[in-house]
Each structure stands twice: as structure tokens, then as C-alpha cells.
Biopython code that builds the backbone (N, CA, C, O; Angstrom):
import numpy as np
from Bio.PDB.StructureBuilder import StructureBuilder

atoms = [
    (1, "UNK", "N", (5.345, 89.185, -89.572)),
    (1, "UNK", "CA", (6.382, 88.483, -88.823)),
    (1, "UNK", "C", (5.960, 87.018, -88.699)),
    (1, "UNK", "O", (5.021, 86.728, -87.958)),
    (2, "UNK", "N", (6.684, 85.985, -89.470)),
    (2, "UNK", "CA", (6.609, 84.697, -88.804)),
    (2, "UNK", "C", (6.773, 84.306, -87.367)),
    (2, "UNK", "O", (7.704, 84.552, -86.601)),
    (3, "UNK", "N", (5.421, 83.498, -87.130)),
    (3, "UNK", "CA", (5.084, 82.497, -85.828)),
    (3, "UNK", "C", (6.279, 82.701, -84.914)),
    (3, "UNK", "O", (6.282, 83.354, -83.870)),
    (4, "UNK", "N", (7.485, 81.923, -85.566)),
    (4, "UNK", "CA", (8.945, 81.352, -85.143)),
    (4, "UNK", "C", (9.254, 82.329, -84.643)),
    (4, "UNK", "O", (9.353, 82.533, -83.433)),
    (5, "UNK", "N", (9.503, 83.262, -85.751)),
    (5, "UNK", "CA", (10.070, 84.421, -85.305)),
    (5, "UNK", "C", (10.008, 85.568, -84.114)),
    (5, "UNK", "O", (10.879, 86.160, -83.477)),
    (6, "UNK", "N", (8.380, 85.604, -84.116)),
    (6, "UNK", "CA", (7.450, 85.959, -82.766)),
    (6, "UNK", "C", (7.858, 85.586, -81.956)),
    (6, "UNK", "O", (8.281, 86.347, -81.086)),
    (7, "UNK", "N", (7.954, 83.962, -81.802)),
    (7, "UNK", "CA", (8.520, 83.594, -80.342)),
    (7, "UNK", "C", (10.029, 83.813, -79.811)),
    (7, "UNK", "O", (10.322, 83.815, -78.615)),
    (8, "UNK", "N", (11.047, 84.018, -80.985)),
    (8, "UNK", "CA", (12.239, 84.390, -80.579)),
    (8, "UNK", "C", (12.364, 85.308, -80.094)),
    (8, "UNK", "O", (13.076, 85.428, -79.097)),
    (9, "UNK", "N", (11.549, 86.507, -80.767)),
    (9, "UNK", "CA", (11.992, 87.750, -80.108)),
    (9, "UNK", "C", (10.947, 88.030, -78.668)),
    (9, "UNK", "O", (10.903, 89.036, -77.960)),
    (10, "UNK", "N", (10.267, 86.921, -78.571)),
    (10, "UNK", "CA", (9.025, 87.216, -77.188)),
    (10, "UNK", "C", (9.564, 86.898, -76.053)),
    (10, "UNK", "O", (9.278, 87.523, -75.032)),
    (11, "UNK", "N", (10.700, 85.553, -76.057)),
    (11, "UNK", "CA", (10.854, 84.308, -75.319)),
    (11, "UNK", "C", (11.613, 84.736, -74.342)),
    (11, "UNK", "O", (12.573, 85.452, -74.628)),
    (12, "UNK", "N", (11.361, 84.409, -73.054)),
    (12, "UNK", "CA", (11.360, 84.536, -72.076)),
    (12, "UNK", "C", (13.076, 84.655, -71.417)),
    (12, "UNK", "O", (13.892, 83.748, -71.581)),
    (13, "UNK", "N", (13.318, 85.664, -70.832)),
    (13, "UNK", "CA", (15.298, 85.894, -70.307)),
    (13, "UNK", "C", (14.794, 85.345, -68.998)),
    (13, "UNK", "O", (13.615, 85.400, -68.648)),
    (14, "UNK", "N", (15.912, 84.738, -68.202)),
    (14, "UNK", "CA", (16.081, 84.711, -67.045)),
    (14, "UNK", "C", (17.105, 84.958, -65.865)),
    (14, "UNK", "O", (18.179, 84.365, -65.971)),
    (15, "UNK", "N", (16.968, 85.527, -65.075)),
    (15, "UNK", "CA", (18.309, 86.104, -64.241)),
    (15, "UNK", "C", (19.157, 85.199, -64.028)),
    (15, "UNK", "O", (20.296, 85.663, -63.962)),
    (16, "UNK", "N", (19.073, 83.695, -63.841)),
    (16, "UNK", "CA", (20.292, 82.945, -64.219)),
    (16, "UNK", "C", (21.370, 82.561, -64.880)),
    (16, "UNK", "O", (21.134, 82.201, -66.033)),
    (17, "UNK", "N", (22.514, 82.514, -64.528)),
    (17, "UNK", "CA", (23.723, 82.118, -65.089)),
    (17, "UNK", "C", (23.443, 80.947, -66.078)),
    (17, "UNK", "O", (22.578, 80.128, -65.768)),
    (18, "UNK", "N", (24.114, 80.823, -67.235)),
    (18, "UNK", "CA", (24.346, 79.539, -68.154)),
    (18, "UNK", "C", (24.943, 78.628, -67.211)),
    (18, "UNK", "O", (24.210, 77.803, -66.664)),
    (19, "UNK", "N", (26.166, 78.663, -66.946)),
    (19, "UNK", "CA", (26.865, 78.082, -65.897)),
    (19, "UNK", "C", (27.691, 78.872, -64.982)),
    (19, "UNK", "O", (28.003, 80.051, -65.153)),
    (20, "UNK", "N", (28.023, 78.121, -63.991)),
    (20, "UNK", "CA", (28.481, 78.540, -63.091)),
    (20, "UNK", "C", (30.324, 77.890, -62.787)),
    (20, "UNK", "O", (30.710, 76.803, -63.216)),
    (21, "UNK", "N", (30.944, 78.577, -62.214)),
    (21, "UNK", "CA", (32.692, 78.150, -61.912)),
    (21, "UNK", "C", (32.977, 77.313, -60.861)),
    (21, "UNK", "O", (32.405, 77.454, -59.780)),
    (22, "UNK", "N", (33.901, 76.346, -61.080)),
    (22, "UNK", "CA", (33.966, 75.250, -60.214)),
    (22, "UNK", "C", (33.970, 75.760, -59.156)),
    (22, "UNK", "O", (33.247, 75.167, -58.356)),
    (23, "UNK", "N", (34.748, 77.094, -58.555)),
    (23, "UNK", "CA", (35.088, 77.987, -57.486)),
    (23, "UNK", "C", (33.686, 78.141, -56.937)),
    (23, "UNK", "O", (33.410, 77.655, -55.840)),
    (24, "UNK", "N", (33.046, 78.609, -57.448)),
    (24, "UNK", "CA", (31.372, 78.697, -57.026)),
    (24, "UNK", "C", (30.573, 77.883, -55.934)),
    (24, "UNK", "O", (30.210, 78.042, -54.768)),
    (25, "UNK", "N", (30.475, 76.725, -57.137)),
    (25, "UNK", "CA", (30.375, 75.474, -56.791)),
    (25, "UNK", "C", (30.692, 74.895, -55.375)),
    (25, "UNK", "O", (29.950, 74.494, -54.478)),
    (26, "UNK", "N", (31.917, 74.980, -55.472)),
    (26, "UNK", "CA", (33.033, 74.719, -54.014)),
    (26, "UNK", "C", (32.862, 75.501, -52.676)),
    (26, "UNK", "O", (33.148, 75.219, -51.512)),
    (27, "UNK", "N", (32.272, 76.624, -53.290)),
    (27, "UNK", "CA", (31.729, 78.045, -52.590)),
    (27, "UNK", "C", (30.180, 77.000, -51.493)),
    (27, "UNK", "O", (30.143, 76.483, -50.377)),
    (28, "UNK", "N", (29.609, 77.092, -52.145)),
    (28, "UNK", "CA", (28.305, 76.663, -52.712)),
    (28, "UNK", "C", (28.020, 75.584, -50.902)),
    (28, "UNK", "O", (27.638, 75.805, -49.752)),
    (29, "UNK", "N", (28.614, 74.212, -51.906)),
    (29, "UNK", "CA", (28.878, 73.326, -51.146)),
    (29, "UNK", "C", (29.455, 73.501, -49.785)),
    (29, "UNK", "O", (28.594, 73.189, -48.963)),
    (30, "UNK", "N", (30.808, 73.956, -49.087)),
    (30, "UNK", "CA", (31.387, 73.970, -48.070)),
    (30, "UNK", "C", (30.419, 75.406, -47.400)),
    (30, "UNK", "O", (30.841, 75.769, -46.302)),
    (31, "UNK", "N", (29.594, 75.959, -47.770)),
    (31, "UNK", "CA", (28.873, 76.831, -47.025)),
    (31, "UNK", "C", (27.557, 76.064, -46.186)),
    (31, "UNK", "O", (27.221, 76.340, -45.034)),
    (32, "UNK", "N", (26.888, 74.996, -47.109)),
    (32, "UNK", "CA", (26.302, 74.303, -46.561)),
    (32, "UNK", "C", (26.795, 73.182, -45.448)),
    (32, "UNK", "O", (26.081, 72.516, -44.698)),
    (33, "UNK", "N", (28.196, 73.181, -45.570)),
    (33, "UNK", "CA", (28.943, 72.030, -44.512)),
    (33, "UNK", "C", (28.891, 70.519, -44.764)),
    (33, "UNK", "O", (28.521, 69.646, -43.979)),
    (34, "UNK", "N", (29.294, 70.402, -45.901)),
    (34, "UNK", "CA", (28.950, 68.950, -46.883)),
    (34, "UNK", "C", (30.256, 68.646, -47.407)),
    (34, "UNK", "O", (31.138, 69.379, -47.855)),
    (35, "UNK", "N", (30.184, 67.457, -47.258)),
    (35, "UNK", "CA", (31.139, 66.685, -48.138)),
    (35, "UNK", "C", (30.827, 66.797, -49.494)),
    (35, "UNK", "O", (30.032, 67.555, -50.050)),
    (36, "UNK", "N", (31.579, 65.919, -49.958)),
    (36, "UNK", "CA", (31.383, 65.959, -51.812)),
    (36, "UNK", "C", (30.337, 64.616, -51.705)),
    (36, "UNK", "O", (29.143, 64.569, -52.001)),
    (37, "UNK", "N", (31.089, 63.705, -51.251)),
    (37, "UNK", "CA", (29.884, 62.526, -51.181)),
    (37, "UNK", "C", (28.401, 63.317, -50.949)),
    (37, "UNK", "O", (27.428, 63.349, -51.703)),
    (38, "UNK", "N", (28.606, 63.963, -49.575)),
    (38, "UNK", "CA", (27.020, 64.292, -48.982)),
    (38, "UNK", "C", (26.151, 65.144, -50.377)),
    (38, "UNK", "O", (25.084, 64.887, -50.935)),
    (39, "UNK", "N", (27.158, 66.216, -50.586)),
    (39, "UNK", "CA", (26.204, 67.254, -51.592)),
    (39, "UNK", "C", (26.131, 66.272, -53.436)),
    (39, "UNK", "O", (25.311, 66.430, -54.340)),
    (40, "UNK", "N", (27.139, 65.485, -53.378)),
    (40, "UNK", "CA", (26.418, 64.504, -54.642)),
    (40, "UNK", "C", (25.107, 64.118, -54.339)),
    (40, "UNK", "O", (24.221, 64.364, -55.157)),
    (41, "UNK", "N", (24.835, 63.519, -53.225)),
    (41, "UNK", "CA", (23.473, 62.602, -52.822)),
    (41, "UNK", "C", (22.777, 63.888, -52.989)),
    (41, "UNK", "O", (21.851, 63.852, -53.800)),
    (42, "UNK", "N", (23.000, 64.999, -52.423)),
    (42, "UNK", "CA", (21.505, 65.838, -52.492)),
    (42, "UNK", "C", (20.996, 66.274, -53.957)),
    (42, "UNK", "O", (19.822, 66.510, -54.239)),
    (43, "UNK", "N", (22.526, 66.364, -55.187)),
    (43, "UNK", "CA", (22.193, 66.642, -56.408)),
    (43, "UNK", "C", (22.096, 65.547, -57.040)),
    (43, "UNK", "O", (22.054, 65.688, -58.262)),
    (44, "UNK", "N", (22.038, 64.324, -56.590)),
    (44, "UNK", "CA", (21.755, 63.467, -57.208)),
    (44, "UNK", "C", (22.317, 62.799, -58.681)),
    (44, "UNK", "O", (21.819, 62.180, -59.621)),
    (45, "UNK", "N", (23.943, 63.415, -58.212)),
    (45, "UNK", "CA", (24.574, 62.926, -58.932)),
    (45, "UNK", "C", (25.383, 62.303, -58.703)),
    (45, "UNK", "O", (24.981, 61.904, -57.610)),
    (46, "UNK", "N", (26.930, 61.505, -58.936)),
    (46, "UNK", "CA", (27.825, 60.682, -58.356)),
    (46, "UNK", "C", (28.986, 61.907, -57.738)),
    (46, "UNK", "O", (29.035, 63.083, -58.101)),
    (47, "UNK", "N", (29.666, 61.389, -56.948)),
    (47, "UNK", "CA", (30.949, 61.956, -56.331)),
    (47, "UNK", "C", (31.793, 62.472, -57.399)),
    (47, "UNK", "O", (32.476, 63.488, -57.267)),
    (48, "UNK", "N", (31.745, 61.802, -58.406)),
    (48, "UNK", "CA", (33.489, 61.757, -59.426)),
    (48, "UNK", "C", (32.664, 63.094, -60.389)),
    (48, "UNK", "O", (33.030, 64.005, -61.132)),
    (49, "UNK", "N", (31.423, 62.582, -59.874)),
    (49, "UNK", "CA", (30.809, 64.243, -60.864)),
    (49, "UNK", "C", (31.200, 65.288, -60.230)),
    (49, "UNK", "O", (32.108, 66.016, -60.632)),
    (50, "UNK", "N", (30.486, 65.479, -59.072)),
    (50, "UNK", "CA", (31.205, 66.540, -57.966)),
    (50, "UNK", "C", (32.713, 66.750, -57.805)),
    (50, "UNK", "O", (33.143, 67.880, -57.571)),
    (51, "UNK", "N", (33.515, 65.717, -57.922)),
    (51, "UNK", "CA", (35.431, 65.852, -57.781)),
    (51, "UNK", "C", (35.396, 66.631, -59.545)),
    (51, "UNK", "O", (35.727, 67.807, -59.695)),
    (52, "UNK", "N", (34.864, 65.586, -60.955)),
    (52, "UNK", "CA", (35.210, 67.108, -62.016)),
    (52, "UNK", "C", (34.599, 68.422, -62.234)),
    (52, "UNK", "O", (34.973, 69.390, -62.896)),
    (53, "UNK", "N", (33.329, 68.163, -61.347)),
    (53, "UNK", "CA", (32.974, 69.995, -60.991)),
    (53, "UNK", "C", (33.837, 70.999, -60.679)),
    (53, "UNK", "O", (34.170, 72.063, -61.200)),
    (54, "UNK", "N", (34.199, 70.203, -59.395)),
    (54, "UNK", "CA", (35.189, 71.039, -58.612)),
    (54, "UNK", "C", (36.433, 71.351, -59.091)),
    (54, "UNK", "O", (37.055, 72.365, -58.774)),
    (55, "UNK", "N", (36.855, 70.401, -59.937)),
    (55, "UNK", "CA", (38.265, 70.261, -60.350)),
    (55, "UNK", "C", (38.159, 71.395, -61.828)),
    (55, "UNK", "O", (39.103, 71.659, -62.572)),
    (56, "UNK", "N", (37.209, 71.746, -61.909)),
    (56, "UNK", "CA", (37.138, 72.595, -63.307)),
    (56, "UNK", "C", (37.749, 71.779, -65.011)),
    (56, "UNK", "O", (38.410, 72.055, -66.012)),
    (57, "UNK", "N", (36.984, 70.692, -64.410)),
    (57, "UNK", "CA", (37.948, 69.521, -65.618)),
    (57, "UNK", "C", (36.294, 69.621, -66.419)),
    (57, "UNK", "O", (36.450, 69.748, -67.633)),
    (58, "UNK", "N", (34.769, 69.592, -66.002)),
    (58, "UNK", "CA", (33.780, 69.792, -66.686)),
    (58, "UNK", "C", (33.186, 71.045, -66.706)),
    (58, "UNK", "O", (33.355, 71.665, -65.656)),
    (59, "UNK", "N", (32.405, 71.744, -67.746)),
    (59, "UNK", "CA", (31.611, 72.609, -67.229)),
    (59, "UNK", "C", (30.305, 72.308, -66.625)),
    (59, "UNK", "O", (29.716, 71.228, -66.663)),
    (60, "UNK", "N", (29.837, 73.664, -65.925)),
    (60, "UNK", "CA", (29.058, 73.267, -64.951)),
    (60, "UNK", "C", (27.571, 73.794, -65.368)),
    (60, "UNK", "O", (27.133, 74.823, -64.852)),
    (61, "UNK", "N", (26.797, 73.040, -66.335)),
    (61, "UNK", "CA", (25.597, 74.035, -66.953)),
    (61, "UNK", "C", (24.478, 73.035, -66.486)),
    (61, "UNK", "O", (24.594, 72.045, -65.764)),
    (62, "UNK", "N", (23.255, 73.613, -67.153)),
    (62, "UNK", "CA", (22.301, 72.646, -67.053)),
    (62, "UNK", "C", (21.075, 73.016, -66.139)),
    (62, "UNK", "O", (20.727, 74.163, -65.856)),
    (63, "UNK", "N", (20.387, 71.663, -65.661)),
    (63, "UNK", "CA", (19.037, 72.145, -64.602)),
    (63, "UNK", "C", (19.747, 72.313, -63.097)),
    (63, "UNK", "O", (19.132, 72.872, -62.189)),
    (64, "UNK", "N", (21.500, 71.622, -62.857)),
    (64, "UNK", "CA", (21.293, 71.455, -61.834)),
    (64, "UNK", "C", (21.771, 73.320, -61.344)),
    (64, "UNK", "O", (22.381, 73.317, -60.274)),
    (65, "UNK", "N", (21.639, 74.337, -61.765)),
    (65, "UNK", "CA", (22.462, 75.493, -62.169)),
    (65, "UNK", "C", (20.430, 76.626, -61.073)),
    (65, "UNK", "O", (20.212, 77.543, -60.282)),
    (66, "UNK", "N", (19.767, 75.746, -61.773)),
    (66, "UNK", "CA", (18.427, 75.989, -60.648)),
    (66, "UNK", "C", (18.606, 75.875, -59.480)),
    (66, "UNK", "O", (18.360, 76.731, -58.631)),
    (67, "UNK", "N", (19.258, 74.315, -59.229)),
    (67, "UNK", "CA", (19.505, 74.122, -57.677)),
    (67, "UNK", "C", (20.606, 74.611, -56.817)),
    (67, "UNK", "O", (20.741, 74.753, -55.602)),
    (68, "UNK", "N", (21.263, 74.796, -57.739)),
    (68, "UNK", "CA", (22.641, 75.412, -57.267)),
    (68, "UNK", "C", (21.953, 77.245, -56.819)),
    (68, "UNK", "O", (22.396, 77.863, -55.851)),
    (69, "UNK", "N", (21.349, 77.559, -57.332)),
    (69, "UNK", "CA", (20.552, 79.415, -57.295)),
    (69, "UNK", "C", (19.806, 78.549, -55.932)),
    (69, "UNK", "O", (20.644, 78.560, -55.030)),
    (70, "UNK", "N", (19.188, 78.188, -55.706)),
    (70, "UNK", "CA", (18.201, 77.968, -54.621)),
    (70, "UNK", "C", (19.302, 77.876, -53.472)),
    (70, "UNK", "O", (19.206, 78.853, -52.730)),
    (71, "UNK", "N", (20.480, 76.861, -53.040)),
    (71, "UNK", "CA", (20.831, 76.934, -52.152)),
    (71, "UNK", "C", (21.986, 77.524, -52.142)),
    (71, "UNK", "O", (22.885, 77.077, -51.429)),
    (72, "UNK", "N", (22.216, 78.905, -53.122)),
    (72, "UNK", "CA", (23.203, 79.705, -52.832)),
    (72, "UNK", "C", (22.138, 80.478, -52.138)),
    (72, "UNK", "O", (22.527, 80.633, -50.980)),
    (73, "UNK", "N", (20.775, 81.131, -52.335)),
    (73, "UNK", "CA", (20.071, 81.964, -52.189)),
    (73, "UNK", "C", (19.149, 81.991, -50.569)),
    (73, "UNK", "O", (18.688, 82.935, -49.927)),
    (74, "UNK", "N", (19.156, 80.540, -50.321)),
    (74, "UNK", "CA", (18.415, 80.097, -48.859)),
    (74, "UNK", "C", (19.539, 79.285, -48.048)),
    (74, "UNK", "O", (20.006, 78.196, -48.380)),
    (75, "UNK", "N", (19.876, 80.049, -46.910)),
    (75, "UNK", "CA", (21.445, 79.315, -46.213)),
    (75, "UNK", "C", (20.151, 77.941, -45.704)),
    (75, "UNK", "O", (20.477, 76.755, -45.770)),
    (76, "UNK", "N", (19.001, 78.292, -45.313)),
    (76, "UNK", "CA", (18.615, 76.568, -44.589)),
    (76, "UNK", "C", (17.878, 76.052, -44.681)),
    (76, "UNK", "O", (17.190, 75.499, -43.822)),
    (77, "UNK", "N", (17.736, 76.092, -46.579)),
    (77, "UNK", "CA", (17.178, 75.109, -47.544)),
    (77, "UNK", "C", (17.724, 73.718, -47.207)),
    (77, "UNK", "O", (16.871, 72.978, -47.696)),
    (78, "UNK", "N", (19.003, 72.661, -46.447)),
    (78, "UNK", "CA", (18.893, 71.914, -46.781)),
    (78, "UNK", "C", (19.288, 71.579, -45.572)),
    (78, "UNK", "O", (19.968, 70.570, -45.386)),
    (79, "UNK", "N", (18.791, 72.639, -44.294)),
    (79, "UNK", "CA", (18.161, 71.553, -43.394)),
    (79, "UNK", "C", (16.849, 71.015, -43.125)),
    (79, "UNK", "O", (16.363, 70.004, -42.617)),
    (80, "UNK", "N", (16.315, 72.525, -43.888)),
    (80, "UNK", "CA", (14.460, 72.199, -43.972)),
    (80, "UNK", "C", (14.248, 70.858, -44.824)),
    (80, "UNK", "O", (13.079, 70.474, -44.804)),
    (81, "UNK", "N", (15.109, 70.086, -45.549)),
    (81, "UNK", "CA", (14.813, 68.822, -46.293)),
    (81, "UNK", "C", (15.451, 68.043, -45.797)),
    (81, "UNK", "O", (15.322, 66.953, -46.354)),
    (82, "UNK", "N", (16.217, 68.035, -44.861)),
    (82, "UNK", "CA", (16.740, 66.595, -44.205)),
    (82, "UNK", "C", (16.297, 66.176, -43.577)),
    (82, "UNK", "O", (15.706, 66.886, -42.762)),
    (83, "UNK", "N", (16.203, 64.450, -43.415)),
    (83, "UNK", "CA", (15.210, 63.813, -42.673)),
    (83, "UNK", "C", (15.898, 64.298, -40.980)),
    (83, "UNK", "O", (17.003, 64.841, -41.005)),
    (84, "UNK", "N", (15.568, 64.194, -40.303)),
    (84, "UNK", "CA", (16.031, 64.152, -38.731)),
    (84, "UNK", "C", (16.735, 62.561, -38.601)),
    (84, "UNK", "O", (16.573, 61.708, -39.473)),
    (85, "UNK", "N", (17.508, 62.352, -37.397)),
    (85, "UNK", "CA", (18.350, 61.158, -37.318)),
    (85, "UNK", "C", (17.219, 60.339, -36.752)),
    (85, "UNK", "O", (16.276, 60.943, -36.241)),
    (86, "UNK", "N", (17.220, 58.850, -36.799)),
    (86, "UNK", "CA", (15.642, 58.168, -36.743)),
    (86, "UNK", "C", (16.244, 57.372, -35.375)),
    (86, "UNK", "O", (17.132, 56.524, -35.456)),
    (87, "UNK", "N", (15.474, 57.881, -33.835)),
    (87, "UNK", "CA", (15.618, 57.359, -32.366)),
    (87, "UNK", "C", (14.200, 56.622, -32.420)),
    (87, "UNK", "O", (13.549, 56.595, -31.376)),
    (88, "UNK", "N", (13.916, 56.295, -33.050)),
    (88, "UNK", "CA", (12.139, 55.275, -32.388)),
    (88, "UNK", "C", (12.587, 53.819, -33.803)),
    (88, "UNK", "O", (13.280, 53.782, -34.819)),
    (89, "UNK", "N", (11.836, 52.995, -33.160)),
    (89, "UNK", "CA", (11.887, 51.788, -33.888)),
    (89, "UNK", "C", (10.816, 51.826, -35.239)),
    (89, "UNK", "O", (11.058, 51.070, -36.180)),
    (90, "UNK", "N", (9.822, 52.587, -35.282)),
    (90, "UNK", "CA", (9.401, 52.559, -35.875)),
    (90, "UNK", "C", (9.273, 53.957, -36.692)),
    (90, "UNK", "O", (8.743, 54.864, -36.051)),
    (91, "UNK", "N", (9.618, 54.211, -37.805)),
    (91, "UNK", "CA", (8.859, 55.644, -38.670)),
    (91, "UNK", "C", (8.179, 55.838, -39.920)),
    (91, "UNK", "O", (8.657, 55.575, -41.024)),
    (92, "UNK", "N", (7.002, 56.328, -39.684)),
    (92, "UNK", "CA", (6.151, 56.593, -40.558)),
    (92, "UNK", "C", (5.566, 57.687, -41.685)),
    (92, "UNK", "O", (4.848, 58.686, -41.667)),
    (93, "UNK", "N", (6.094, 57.123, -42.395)),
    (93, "UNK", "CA", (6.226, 58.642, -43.864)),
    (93, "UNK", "C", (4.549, 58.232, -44.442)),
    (93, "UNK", "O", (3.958, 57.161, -44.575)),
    (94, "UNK", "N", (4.247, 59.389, -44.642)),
    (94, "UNK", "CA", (2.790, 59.734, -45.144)),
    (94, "UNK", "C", (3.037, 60.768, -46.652)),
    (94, "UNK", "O", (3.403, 61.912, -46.921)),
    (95, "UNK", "N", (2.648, 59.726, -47.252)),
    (95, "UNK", "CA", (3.116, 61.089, -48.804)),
    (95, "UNK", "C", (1.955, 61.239, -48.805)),
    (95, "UNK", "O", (1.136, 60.738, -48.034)),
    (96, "UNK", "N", (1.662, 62.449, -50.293)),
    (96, "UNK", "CA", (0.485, 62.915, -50.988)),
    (96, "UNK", "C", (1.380, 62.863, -52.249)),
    (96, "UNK", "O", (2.475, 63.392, -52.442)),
    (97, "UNK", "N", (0.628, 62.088, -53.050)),
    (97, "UNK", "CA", (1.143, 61.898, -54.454)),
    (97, "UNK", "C", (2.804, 60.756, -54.191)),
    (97, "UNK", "O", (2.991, 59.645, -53.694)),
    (98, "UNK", "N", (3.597, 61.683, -54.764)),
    (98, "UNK", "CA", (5.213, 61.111, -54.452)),
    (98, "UNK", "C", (5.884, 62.089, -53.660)),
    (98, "UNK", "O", (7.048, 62.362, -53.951)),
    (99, "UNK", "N", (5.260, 62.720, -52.592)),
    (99, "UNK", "CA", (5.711, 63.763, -52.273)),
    (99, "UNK", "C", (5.317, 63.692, -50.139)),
    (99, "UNK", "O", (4.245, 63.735, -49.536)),
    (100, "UNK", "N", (6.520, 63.593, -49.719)),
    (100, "UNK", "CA", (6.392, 63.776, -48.165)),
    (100, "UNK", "C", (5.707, 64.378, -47.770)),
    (100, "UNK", "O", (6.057, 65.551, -47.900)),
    (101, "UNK", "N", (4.397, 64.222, -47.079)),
    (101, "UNK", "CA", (4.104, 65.775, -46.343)),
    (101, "UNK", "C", (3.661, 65.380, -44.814)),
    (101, "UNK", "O", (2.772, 66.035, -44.269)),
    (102, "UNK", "N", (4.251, 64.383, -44.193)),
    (102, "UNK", "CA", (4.213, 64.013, -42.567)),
    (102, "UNK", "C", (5.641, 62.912, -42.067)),
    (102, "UNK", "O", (6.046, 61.921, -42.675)),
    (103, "UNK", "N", (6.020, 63.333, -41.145)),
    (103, "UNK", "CA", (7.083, 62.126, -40.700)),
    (103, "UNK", "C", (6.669, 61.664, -39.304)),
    (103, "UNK", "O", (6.093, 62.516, -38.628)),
    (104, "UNK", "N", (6.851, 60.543, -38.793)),
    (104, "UNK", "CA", (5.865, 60.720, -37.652)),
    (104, "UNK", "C", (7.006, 58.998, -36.744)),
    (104, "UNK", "O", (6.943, 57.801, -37.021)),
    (105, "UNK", "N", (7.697, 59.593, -35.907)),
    (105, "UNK", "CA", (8.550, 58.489, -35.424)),
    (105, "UNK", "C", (7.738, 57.895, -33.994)),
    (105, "UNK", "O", (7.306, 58.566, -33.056)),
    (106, "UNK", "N", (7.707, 56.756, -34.137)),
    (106, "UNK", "CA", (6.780, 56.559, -32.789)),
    (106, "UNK", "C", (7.865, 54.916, -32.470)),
    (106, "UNK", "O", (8.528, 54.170, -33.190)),
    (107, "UNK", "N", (7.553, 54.978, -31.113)),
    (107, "UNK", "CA", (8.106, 54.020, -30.054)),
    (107, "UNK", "C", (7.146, 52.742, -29.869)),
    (107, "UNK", "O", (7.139, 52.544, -28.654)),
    (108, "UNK", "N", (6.547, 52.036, -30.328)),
    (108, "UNK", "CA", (5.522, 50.897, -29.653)),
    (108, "UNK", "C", (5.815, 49.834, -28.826)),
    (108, "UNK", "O", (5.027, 49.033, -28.321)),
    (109, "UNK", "N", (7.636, 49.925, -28.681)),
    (109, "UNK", "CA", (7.859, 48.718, -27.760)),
    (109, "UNK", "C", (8.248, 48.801, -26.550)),
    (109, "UNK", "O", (8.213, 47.907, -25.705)),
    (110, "UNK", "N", (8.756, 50.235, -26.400)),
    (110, "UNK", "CA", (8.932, 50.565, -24.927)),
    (110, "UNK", "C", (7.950, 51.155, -24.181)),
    (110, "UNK", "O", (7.158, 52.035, -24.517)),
    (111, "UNK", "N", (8.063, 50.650, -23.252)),
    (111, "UNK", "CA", (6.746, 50.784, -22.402)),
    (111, "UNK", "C", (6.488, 52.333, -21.386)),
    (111, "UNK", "O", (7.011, 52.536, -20.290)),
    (112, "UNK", "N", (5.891, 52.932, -21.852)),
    (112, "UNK", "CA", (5.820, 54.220, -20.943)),
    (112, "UNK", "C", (5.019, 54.406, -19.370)),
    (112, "UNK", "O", (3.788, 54.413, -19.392)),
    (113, "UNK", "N", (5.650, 54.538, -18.173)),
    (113, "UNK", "CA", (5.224, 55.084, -17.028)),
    (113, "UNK", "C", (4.240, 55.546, -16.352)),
    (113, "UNK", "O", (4.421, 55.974, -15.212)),
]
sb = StructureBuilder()
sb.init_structure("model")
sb.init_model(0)
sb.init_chain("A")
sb.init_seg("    ")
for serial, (resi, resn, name, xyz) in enumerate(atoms, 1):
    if name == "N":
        sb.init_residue(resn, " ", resi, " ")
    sb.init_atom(name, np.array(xyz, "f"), 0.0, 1.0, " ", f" {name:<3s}", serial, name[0])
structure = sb.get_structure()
């Protein structure tokens, strides 16, 4: 058996959909309680992408079809990633690598009691 061939018949299935239906999608989104604007910003794509998602005018394939499985699958995946609303004058993000791992809002100008 050729190399190639080995790997075709070895290579890896996965329980994910190719794509998914604009209906889905729409599903998807208004379960999390998002606008189209809001859930573009989280997929990091534009609005008019999200309006021909929805509109079933594109299909819907690709990597973002991962993210779409994650927050059909965890209802509060995307509050565990939202920043909190920022009440102190000052806030301080601490990455490791490119990656958040402290938020830390502190007050230095008002004077405490």
C-alpha cells in the first residue's frame, strides 16, 4: 500500500458538521442574547458576514464551524470570556505569552476611609 494511500484510509473523522444552516446559526446566536453586531465581534468577523449567514445567501463552513460546536455545546462559554464592565480608573491586564491570565481593576484616586 502506498504512503498516500495509508494516510487516506488512516485519517482522522470527526463528529463535526461540514457546515452548518443559517437557521442554526440564528439558533446559535439569539441563545447567547447577542446582536449580530455583538456575535460578529466575538467571531471576528464583520456584521454583513453575519446578515449573509443568516440570510442563507452564503454557506456556512470552515474553522468558524469549531466555534460555533463550542458555544452551541457550553450555554456560558461567553460569559466566562467577557471582560466585566470597567468601574475603577485604572485596569490592569497581566498576560502570559498573548494570552490573559489576570484582570485586576484598582481605584488609586479615590481616597478610602
Amino acid at each position: 500500500m502506498a504512503r498516500n494511500e495509508y494516510k487516506r484510509k488512516t485519517a482522522r473523522k470527526y463528529i463535526l458538521p461540514e457546515k452548518i444552516s443559517a437557521e442554526e446559526l440564528k439558533q446559535i446566536r439569539k441563545k447567547h442574547h447577542m446582536t449580530q453586531k455583538e456575535f460578529a465581534e466575538l467571531l471576528h468577523v464583520s456584521k454583513p458576514t453575519i446578515e449573509r449567514w443568516e440570510s442563507g445567501k452564503t454557506e456556512i463552513t470552515g474553522p468558524v464551524i469549531i466555534v460555533l460546536d463550542v458555544l452551541q455545546r457550553y450555554e456560558d462559554y461567553v460569559d466566562e470570556i467577557t471582560l466585566p464592565e470597567r468601574k475603577t480608573p485604572l485596569r490592569l491586564f497581566y498576560m502570559y505569552k498573548n494570552r490573559l491570565c489576570t484582570l485586576i481593576d484598582a481605584d488609586e484616586v479615590t481616597p478610602k476611609d
